[in-house]
N, CA, C and O atoms as CSV, one atom per row, in Angstrom:
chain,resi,resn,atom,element,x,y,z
A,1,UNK,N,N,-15.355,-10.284,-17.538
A,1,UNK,CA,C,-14.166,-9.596,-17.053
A,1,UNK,C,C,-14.265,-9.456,-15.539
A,1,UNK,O,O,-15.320,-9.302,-14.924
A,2,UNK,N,N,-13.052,-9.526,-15.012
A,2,UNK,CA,C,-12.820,-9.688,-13.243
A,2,UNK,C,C,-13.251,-8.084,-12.961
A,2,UNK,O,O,-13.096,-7.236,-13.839
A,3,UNK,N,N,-13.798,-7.771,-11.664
A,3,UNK,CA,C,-14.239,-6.709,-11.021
A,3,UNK,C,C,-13.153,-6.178,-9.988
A,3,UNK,O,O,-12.551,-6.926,-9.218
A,4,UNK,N,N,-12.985,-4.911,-10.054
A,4,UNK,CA,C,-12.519,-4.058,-9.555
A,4,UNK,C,C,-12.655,-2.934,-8.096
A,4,UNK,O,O,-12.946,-1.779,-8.405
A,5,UNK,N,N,-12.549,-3.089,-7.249
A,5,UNK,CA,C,-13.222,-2.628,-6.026
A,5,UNK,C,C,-12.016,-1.839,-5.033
A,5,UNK,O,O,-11.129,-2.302,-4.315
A,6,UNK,N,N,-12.427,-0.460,-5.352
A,6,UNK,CA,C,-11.184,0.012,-4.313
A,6,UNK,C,C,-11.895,0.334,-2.972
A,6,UNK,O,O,-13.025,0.805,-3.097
A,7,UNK,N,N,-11.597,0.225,-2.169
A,7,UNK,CA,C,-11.718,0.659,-0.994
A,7,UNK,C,C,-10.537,1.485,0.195
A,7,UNK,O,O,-9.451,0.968,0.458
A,8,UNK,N,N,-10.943,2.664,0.736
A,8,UNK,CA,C,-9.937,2.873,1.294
A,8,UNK,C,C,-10.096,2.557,3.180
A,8,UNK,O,O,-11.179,2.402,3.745
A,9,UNK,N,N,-9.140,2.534,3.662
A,9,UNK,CA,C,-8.879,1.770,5.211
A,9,UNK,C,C,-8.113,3.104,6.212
A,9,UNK,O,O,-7.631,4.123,5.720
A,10,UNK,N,N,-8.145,2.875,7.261
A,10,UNK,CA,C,-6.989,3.157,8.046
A,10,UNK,C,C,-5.726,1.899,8.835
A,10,UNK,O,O,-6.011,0.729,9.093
A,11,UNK,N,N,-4.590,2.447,9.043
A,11,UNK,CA,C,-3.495,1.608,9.221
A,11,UNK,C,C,-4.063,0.679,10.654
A,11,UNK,O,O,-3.361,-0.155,11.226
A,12,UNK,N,N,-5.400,1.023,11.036
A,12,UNK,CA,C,-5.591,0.633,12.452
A,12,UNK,C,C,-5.618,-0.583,12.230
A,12,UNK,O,O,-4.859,-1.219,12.962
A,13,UNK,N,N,-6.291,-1.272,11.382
A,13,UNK,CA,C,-6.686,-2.404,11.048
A,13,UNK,C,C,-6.434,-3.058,9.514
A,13,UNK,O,O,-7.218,-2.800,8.601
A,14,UNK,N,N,-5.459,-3.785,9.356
A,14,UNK,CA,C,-5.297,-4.239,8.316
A,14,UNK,C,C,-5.437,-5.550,7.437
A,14,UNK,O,O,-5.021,-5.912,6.336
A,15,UNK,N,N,-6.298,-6.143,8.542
A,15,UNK,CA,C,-7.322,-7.669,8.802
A,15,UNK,C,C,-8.185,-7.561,7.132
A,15,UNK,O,O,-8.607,-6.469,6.751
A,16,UNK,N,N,-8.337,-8.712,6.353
A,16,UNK,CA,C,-9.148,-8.737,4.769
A,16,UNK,C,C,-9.454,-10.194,5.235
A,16,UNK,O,O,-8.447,-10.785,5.623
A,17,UNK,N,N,-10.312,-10.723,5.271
A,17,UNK,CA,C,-11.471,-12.252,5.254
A,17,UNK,C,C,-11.575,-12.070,3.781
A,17,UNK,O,O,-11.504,-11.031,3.125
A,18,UNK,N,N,-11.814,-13.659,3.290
A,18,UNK,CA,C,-12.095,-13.804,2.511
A,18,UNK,C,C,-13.746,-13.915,2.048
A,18,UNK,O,O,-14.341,-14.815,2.642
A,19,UNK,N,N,-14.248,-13.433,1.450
A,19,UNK,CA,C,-15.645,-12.580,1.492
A,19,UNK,C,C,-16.650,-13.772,1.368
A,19,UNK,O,O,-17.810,-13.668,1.766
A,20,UNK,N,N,-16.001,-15.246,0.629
A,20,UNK,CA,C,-16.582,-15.797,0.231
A,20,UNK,C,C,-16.959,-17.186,1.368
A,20,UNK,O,O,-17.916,-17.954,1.468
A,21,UNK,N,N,-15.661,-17.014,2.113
A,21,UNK,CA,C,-15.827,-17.924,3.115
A,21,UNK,C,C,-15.631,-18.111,4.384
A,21,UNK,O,O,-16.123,-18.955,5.133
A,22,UNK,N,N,-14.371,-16.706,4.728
A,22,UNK,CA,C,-14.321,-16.591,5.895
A,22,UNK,C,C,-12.902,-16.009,6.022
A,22,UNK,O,O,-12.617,-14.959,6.597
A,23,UNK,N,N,-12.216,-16.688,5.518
A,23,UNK,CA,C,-10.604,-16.849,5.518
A,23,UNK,C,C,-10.136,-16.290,5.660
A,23,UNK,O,O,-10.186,-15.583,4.653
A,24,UNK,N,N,-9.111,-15.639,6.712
A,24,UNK,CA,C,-7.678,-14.798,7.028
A,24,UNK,C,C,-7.255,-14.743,6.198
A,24,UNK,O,O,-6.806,-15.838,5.861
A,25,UNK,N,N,-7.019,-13.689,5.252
A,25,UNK,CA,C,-5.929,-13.574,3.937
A,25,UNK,C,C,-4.740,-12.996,4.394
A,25,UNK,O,O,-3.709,-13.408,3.863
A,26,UNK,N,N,-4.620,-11.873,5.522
A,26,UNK,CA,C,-3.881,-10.998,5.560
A,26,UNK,C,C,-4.375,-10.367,7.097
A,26,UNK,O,O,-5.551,-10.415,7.456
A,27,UNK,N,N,-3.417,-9.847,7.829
A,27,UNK,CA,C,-3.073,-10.055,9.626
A,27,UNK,C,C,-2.302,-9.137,9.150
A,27,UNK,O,O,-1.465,-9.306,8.263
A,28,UNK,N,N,-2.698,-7.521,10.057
A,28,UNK,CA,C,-1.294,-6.884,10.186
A,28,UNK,C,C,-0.682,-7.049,9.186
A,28,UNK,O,O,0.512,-6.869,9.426
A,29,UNK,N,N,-0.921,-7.394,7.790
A,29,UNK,CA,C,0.590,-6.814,7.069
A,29,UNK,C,C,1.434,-8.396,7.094
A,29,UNK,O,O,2.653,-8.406,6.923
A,30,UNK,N,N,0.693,-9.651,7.313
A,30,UNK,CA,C,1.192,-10.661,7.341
A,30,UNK,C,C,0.263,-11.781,6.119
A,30,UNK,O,O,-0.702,-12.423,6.534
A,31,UNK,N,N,0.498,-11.835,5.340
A,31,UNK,CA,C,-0.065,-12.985,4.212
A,31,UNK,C,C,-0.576,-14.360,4.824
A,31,UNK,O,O,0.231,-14.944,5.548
A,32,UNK,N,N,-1.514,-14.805,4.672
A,32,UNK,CA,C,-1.827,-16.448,5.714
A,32,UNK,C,C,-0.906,-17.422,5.033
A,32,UNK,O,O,-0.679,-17.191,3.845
A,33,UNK,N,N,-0.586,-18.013,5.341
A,33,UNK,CA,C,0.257,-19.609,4.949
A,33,UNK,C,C,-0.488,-20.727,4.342
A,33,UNK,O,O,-0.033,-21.631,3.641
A,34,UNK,N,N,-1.707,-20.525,4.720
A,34,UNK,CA,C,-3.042,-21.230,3.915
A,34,UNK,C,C,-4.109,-20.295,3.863
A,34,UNK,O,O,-4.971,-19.820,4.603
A,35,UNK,N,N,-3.702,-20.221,2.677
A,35,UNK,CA,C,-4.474,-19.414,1.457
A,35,UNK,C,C,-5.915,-20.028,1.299
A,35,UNK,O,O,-5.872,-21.112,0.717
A,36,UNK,N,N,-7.296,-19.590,1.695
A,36,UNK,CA,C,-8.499,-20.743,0.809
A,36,UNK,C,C,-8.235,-20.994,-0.684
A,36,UNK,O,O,-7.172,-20.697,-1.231
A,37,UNK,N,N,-9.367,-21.610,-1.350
A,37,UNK,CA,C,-9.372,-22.057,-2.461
A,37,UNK,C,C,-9.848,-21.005,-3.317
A,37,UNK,O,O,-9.688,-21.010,-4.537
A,38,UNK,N,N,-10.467,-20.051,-2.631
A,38,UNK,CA,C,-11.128,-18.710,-3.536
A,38,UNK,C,C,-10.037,-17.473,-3.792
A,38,UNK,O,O,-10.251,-16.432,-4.415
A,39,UNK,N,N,-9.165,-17.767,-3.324
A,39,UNK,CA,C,-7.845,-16.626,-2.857
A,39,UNK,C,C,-7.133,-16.691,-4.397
A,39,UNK,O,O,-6.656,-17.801,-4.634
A,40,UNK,N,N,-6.988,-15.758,-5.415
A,40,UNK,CA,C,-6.083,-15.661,-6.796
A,40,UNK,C,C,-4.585,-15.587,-6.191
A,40,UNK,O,O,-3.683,-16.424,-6.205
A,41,UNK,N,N,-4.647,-14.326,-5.672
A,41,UNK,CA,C,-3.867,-13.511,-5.049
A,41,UNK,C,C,-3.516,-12.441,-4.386
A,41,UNK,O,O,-4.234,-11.541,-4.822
A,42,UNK,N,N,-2.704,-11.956,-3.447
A,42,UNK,CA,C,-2.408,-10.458,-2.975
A,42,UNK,C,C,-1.532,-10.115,-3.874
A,42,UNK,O,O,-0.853,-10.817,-4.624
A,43,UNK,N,N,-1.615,-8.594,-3.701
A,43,UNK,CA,C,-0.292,-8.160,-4.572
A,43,UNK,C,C,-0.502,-6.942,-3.760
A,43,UNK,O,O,-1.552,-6.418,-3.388
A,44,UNK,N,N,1.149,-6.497,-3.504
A,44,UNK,CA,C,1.469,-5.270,-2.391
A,44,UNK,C,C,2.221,-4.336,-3.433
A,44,UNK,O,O,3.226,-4.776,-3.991
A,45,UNK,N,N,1.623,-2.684,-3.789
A,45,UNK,CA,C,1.988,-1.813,-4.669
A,45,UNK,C,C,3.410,-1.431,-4.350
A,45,UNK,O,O,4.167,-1.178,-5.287
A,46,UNK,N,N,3.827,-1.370,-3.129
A,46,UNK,CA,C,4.884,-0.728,-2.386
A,46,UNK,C,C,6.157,-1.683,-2.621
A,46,UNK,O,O,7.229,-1.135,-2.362
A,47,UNK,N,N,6.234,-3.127,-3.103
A,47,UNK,CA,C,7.470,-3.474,-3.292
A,47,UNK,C,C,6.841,-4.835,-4.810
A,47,UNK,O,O,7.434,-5.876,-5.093
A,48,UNK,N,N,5.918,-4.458,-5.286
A,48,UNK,CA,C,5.262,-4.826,-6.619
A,48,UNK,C,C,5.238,-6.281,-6.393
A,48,UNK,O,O,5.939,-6.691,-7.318
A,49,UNK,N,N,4.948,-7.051,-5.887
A,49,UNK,CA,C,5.375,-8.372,-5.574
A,49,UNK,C,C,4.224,-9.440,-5.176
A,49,UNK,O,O,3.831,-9.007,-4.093
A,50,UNK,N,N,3.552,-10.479,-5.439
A,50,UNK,CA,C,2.168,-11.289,-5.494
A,50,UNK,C,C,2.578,-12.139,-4.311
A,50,UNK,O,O,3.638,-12.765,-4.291
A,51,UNK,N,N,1.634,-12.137,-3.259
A,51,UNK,CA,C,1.806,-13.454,-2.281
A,51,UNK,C,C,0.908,-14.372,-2.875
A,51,UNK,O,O,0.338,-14.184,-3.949
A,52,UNK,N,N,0.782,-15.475,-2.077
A,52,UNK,CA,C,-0.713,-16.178,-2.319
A,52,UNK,C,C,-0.687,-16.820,-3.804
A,52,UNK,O,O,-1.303,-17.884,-3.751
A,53,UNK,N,N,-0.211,-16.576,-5.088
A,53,UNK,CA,C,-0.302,-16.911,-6.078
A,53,UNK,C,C,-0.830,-18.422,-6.389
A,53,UNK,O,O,-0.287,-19.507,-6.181
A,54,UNK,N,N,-1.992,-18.116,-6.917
A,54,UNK,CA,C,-2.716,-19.383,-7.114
A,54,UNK,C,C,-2.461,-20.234,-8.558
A,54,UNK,O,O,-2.377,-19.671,-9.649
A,55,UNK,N,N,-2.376,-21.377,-8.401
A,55,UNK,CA,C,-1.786,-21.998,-9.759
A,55,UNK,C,C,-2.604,-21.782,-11.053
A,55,UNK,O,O,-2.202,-21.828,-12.215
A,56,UNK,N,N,-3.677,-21.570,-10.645
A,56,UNK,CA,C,-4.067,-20.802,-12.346
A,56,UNK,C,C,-4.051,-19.124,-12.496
A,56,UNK,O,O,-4.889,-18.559,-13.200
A,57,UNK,N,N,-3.383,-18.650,-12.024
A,57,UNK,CA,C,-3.059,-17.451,-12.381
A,57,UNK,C,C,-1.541,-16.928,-13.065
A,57,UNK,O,O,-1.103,-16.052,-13.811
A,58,UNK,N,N,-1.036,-18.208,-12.192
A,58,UNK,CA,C,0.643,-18.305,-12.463
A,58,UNK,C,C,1.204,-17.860,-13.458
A,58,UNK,O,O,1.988,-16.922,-13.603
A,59,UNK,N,N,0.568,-18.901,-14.460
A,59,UNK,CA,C,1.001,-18.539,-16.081
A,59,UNK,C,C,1.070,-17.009,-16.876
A,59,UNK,O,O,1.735,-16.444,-17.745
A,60,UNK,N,N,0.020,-16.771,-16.046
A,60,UNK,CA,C,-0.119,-15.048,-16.869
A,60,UNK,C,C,0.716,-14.119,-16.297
A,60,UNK,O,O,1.381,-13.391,-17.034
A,61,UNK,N,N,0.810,-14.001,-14.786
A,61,UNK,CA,C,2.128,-13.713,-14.339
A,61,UNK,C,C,3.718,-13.926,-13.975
A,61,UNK,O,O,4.554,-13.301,-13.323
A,62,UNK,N,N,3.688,-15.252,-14.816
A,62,UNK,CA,C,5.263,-15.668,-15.403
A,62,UNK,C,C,5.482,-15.559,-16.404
A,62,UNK,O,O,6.391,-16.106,-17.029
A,63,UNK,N,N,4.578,-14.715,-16.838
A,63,UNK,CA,C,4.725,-14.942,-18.707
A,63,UNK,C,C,5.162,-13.303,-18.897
A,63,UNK,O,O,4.821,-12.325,-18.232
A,64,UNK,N,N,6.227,-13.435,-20.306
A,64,UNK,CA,C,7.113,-12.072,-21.207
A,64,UNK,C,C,6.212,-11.226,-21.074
A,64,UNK,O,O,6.556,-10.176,-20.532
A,65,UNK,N,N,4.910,-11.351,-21.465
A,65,UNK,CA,C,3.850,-10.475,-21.942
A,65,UNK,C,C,3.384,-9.656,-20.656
A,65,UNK,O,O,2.552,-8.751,-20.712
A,66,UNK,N,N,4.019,-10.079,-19.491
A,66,UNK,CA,C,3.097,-9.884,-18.083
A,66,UNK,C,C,2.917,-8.370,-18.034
A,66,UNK,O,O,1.807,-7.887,-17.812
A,67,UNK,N,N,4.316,-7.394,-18.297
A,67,UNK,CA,C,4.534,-6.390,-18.169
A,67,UNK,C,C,3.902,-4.932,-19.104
A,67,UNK,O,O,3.890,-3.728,-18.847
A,68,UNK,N,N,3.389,-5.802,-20.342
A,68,UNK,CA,C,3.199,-4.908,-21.585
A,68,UNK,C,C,2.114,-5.001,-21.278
A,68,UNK,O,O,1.525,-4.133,-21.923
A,69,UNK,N,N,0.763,-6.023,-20.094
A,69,UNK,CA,C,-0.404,-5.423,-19.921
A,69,UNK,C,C,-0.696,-4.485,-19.392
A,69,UNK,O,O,0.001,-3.945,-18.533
A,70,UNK,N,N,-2.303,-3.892,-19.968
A,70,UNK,CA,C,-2.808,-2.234,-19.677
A,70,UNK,C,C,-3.900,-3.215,-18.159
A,70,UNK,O,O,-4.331,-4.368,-18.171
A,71,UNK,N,N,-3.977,-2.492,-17.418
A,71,UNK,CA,C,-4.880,-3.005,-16.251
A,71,UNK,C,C,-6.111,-3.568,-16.771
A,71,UNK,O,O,-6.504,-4.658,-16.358
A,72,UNK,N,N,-6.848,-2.805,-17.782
A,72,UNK,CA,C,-7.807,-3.407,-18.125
A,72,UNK,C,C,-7.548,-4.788,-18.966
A,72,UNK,O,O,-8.568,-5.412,-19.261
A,73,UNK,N,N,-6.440,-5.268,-19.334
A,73,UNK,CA,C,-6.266,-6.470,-20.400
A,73,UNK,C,C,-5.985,-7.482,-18.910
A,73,UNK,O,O,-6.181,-8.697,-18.932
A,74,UNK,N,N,-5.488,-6.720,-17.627
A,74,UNK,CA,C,-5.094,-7.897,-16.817
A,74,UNK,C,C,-6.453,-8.262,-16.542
A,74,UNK,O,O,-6.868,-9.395,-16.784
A,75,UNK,N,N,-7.265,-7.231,-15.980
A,75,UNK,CA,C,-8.590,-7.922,-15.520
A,75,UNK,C,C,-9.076,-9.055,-16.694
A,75,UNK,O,O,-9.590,-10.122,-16.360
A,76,UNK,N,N,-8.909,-8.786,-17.704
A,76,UNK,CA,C,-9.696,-9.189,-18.620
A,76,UNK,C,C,-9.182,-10.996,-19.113
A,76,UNK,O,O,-9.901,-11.906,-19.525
A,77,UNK,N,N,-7.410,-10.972,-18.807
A,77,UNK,CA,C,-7.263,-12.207,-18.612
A,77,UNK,C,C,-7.614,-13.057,-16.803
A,77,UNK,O,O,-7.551,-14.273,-16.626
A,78,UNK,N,N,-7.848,-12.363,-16.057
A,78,UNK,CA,C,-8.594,-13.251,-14.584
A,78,UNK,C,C,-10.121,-13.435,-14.900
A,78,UNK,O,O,-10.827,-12.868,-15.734
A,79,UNK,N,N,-10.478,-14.627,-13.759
A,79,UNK,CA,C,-11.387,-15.362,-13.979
A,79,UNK,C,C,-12.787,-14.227,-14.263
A,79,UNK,O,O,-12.823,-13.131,-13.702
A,80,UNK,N,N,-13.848,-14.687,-15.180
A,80,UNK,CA,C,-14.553,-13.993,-14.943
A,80,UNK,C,C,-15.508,-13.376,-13.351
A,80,UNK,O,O,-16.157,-12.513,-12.760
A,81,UNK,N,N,-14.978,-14.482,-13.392
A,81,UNK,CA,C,-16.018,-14.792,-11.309
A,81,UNK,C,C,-15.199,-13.975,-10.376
A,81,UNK,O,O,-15.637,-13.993,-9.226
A,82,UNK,N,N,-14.062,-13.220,-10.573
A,82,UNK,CA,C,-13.304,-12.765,-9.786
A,82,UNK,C,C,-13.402,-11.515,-9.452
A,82,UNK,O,O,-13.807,-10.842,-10.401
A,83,UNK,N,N,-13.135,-10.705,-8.174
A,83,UNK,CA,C,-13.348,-10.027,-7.950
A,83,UNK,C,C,-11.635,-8.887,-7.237
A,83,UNK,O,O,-10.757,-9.437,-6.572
A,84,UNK,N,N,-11.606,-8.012,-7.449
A,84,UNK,CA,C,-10.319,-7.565,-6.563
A,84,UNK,C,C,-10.123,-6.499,-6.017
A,84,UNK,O,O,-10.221,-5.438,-6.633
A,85,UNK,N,N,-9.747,-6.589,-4.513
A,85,UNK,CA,C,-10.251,-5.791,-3.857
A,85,UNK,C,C,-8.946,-4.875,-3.288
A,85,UNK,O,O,-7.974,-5.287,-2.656
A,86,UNK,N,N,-9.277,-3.360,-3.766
A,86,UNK,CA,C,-7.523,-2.661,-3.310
A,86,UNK,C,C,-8.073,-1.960,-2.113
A,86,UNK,O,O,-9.019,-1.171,-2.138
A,87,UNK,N,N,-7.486,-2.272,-1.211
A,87,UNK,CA,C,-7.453,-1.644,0.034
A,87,UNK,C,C,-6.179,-0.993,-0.214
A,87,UNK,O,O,-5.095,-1.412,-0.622
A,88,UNK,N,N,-6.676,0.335,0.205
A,88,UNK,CA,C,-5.616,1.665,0.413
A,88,UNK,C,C,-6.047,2.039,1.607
A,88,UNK,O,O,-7.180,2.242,2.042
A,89,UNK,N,N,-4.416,2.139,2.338
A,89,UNK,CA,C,-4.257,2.226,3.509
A,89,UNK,C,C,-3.383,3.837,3.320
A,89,UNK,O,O,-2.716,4.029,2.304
A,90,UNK,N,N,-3.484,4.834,4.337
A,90,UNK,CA,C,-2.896,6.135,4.461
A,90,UNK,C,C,-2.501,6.312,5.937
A,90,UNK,O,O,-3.322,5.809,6.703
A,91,UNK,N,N,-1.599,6.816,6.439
A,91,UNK,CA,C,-0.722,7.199,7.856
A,91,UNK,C,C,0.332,8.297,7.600
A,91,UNK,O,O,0.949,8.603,6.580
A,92,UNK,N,N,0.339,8.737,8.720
A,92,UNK,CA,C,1.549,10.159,8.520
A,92,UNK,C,C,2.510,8.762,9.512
A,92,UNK,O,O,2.400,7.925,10.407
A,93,UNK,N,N,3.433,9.353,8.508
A,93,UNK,CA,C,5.045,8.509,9.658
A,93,UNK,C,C,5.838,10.071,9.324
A,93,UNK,O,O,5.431,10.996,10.027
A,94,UNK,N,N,6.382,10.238,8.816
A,94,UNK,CA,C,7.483,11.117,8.349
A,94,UNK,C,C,6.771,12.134,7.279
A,94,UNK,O,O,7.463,12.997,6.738
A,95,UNK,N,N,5.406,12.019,6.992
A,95,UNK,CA,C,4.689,12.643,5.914
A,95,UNK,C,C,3.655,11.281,5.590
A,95,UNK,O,O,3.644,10.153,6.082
A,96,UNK,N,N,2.696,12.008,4.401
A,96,UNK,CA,C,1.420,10.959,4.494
A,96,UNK,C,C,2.196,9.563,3.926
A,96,UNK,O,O,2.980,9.947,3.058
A,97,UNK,N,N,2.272,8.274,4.060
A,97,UNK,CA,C,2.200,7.274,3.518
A,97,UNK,C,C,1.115,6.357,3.562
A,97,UNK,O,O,0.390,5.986,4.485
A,98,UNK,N,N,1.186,5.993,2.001
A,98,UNK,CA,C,0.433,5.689,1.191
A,98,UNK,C,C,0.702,3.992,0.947
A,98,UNK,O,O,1.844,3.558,1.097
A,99,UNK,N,N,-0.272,3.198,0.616
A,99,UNK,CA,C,-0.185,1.450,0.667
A,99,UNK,C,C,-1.592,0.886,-0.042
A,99,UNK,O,O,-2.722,0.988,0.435
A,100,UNK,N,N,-1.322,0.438,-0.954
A,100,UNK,CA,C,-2.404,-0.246,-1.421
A,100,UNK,C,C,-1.896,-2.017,-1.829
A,100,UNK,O,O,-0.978,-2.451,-2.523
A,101,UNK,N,N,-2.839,-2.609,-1.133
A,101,UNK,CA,C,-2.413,-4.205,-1.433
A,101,UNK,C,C,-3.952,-4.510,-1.929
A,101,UNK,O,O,-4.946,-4.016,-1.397
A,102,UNK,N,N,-3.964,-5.265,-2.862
A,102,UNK,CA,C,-5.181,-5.889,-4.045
A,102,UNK,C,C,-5.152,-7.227,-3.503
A,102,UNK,O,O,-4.069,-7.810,-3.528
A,103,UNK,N,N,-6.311,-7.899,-2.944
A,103,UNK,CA,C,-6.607,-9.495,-3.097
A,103,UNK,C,C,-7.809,-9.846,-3.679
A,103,UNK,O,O,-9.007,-9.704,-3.432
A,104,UNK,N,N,-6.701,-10.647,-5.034
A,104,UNK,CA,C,-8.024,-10.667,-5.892
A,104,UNK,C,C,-9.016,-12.163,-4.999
A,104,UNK,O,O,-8.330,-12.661,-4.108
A,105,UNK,N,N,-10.471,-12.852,-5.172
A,105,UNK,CA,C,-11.064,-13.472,-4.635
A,105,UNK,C,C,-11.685,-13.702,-6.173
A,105,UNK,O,O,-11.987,-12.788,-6.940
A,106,UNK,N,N,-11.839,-15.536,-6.520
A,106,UNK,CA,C,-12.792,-15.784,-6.646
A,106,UNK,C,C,-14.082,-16.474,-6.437
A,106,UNK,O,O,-14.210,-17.497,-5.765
A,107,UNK,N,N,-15.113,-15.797,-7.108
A,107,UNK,CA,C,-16.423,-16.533,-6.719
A,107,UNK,C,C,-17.354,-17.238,-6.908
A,107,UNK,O,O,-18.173,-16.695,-7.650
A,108,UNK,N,N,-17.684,-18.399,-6.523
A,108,UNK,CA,C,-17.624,-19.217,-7.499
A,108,UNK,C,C,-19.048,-19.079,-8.467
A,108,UNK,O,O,-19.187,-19.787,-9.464
């Protein structure tokens, strides 16, 4: 079963490398355009939505069933080698806001 890793951040820096090789995943709040080969996916809590989507993950998140999974059944369909990492980000704008974006990584 895929691993789970929260970590929390400040808005100062919102820079994620890919752990395994190096890779820019994510700039400021900007997704890379080339994704490495270890990259599953991002997924941003705040408008529910996957960048990066890697072609073997696709299926499980185009599929009827996507919605009726419990978190633990999602981990449990990603790779075992995988790892995913939620950076939660916190800032006062108008009151505290709150941001967590997940990139899952796998390894090989």
């Amino acid at each position: 079963m895929a691993q789970y890793v929260e970590i929390k951040q400040t808005w100062e820096d919102t820079t994620f490398h890919c752990p395994v090789c190096g890779t820019v995943v994510c700039k400021d709040g900007s997704f890379t355009d080339k994704p490495c080969k270890h990259l599953l996916f991002s997924w941003v809590d705040q408008v529910g939505e996957f960048e990066n989507l890697a072609p073997e993950i696709r299926p499980l998140v185009e599929s009827e069933d996507f919605f009726l999974l419990s978190d633990e059944e999602f981990l449990e369909q990603c790779p075992d080698t995988a790892v995913l990492f939620a950076l939660e980000s916190k800032s006062m704008a108008c009151g505290p806001v709150y941001c967590t974006v997940v990139h899952a990584i796998k390894f090989p």
